[in-house]
Short mmCIF file of the C-alpha atoms (twelve columns), coordinates in Angstrom:
data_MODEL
# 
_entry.id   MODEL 
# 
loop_
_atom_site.group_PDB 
_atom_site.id 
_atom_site.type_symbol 
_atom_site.label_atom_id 
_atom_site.label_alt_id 
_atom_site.label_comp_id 
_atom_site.label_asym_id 
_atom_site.label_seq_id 
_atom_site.Cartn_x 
_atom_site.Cartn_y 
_atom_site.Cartn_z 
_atom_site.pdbx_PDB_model_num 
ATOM 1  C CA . UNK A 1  89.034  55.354  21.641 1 
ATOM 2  C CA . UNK A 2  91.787  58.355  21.387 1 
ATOM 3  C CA . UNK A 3  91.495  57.710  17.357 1 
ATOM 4  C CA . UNK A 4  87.644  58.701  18.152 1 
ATOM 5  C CA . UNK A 5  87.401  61.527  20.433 1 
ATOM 6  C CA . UNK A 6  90.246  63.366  18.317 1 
ATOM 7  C CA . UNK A 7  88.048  63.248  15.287 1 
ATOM 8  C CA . UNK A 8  84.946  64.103  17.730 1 
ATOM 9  C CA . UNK A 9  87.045  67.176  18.816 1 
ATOM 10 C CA . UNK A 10 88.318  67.966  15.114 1 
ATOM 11 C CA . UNK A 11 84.744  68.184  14.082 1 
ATOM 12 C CA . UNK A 12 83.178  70.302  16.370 1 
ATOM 13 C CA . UNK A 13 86.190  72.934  16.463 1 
ATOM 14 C CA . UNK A 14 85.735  73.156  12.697 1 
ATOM 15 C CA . UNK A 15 81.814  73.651  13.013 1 
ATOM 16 C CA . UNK A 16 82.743  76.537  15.586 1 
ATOM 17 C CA . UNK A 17 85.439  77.740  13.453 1 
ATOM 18 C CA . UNK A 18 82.817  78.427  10.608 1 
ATOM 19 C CA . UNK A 19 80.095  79.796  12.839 1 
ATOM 20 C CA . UNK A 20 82.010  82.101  13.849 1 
ATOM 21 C CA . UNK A 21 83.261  82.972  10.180 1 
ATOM 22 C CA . UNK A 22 79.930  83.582  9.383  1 
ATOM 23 C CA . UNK A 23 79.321  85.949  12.804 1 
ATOM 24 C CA . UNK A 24 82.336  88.160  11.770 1 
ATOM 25 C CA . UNK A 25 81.160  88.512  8.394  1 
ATOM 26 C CA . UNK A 26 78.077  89.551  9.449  1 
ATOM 27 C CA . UNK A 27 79.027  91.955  11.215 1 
ATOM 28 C CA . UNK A 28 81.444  93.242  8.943  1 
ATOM 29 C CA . UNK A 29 78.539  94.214  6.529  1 
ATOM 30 C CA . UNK A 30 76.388  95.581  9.351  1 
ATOM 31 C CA . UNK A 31 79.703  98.057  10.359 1 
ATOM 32 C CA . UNK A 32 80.312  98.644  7.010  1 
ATOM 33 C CA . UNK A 33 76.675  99.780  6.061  1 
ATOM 34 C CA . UNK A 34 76.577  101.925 9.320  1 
ATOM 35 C CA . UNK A 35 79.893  103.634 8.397  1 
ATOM 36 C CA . UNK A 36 78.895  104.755 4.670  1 
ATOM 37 C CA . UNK A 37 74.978  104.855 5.417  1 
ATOM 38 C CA . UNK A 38 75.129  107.204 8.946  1 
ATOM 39 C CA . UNK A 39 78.682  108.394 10.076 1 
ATOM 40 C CA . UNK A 40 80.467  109.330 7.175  1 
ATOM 41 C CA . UNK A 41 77.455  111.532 5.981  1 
ATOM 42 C CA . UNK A 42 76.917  113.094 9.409  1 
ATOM 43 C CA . UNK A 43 80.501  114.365 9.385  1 
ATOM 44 C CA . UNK A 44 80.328  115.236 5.627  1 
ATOM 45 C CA . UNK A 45 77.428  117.627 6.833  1 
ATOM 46 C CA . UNK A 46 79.518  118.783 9.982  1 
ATOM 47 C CA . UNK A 47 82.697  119.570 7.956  1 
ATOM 48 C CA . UNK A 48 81.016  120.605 5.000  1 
ATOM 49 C CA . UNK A 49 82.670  118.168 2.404  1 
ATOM 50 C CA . UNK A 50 80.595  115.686 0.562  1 
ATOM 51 C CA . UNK A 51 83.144  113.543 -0.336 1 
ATOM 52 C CA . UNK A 52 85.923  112.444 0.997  1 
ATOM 53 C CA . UNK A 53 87.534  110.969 -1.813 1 
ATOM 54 C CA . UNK A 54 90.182  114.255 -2.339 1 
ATOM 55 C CA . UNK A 55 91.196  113.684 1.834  1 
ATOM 56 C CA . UNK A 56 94.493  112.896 2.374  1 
ATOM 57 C CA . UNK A 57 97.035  112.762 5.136  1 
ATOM 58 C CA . UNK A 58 100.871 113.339 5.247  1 
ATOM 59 C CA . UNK A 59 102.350 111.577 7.789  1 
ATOM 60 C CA . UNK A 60 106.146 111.909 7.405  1 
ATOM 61 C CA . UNK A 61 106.953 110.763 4.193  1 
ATOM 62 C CA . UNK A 62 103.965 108.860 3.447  1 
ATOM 63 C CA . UNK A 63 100.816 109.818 2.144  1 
ATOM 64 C CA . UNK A 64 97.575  108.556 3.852  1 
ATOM 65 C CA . UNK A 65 94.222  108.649 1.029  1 
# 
């Protein structure tokens, strides 16, 4: 009976577990796309630079691109 409800358990953590793999990636598309498609053009036309492939920042030592 323990032998059984572990594998019931197993099971239904692992169907969870990809549900919610699925969810996140999703999303991650959907935040993506509204990041390239709306934000980063509105403050391309606020700042004035189309591209912000040349932006970098120099934190210390490091460079941040």
């Amino acid at each position: 009976m323990l032998r059984e409800f572990k594998e019931f358990v197993l099971k239904g953590n692992l169907l969870e577990l990809a549900v919610a793999f699925v969810l996140g990636l999703a999303f991650a598309g959907v935040v993506t796309a509204f990041i390239s498609g709306i934000v980063l053009p509105l403050i391309a036309a606020i700042v004035g630079q189309p591209s912000f492939d040349a932006l970098q920042f120099t934190v210390g030592d490091g460079v941040i691109s």
